[in-house]
N, C-alpha and C positions, 0 to 999 in steps of 0.2 A: 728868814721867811723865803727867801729867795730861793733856797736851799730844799725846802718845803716847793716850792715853786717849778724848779728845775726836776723833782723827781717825781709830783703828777704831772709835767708834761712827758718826762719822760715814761710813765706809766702808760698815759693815753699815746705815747708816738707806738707803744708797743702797741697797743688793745688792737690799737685801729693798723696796724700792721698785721696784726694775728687776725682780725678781723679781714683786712683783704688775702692772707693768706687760704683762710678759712672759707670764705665769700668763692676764691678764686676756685679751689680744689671742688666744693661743693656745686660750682658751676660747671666744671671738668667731669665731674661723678653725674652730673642730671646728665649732660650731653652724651656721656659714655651709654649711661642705661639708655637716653632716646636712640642711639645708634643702636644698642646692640637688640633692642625689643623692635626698632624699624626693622633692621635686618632679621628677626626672627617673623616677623608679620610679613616680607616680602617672601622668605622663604616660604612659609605658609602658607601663602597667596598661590605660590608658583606650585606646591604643591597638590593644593586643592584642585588647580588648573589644570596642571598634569591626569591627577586622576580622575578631571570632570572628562577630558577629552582621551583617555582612555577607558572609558564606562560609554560614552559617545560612541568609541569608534566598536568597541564589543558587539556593542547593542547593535549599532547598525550592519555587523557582521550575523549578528544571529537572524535579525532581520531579512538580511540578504538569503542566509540559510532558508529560515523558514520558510521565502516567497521560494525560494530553487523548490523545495521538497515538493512544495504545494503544486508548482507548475508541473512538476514532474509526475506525484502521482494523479493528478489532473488528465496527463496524458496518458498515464499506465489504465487509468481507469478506462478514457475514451478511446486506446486501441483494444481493453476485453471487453468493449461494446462492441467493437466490428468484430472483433472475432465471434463474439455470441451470435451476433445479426449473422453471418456465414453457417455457424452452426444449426440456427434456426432457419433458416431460410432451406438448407439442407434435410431438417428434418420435414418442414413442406412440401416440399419437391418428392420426398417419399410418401406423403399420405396421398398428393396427387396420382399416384405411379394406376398406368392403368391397369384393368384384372389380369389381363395378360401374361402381363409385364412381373404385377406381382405372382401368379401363377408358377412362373418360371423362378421366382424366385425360392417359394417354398420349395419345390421340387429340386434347385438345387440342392438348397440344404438339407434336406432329407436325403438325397442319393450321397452328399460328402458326410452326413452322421455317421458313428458308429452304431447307430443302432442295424437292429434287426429283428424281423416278426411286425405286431401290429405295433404301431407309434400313433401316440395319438394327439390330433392335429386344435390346438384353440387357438380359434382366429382372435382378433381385437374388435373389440364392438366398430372403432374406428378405420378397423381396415375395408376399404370399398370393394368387398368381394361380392358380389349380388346373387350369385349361383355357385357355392362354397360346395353344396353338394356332388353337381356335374363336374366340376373342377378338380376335385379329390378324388372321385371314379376316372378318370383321364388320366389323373397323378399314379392311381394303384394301378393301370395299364399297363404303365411305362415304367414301373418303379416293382412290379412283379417279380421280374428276370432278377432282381439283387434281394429278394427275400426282402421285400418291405411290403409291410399294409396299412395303407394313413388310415387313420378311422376319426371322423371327425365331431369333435366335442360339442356337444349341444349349448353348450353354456361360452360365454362369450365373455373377453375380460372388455371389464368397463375403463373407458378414460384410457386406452392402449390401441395403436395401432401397429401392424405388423401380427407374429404370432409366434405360439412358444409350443414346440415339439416334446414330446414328454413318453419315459419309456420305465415303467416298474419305479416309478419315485425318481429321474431322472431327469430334468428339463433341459433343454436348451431356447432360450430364452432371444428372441431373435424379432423383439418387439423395437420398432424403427427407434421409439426414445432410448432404450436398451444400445442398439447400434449406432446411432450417435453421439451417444455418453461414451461409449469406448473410442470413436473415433476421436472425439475429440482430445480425448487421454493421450491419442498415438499420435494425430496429425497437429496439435495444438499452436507447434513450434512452427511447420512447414508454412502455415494456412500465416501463420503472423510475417515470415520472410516473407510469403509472399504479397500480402496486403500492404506490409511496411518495409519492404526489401531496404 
């Protein structure tokens, strides 16, 4: 019996040997996985942090963009206000101009046209001519000696000041809004050096 005795203890000296072999390895194997799922959740961590704070620093780059563009064209906008306000304030300055003054203006342009023979003359409802009549008989005076004779149109363009010269279907068109539409075409650049030099 003894015998019987000596080989379940030595049965159990094994089990519970296999059993802390088994116990120990199976200890080794959690801690292996808790390490290596720690280090895959740290790397994850570090990840997601990286790319929170590169989506952070974009945004706040576009951000930055956006408010540039905005300031920028804020002020492209607020320098074609002054330039309009110049170009406006120039086309007032000519509806003020006195008869004279405008006088001499038609007359030049009719003495530097090509034309020749009668040209006929339409003021702008808006131009301040008050005596258009006496003013165009002075004009055909002086304007004889080169073969010209204004003859002046009864009909008056509405909503235009200044006036447009016309010869066999041929206008020249020399209404103040006309003449600061092109100036501002040509001087546009100048008028901004010099406002924002």
């Amino acid at each position: 019996m003894s015998n019987v005795n000596n080989i379940t203890s030595k049965l159990i000296e094994n089990a519970e040997a296999k059993k802390e072999q088994i116990l120990s390895s199976a200890k080794q194997e959690k801690q292996d996985i808790i390490e290596t799922h720690k280090k895959k959740g740290q790397e994850a961590a570090a990840s997601i942090l990286k790319k929170a704070e590169q989506d952070a620093s974009s945004k706040k780059e576009r951000m930055i963009s956006h408010a540039t563009l905005t300031v920028r064209n804020d002020i492209l906008q607020e320098k074609q206000n002054r330039i309009q306000e110049v170009f406006t304030s120039t086309l007032e300055q000519l509806k003020k101009m006195d008869e004279a003054t405008i006088s001499k203006f038609i007359k030049t342009a009719i003495a530097s046209s090509n034309f020749q023979g009668d040209i006929t003359l339409t003021l702008g409802a808006d131009t301040p001519v008050k005596t258009a009549a006496d003013m165009v008989a002075n004009m055909n005076k002086e304007l004889s000696s080169q073969g010209k004779n204004i003859i002046l149109s009864e009909e008056m363009k509405s909503n235009m000041s200044g006036f447009i010269i016309e010869q066999n279907g041929i206008e020249m068109n020399c209404s103040f809004e006309a003449i600061v539409h092109s100036m501002k075409e040509e001087l546009e650049y100048d008028v901004a050096a010099k406002l924002f030099g």
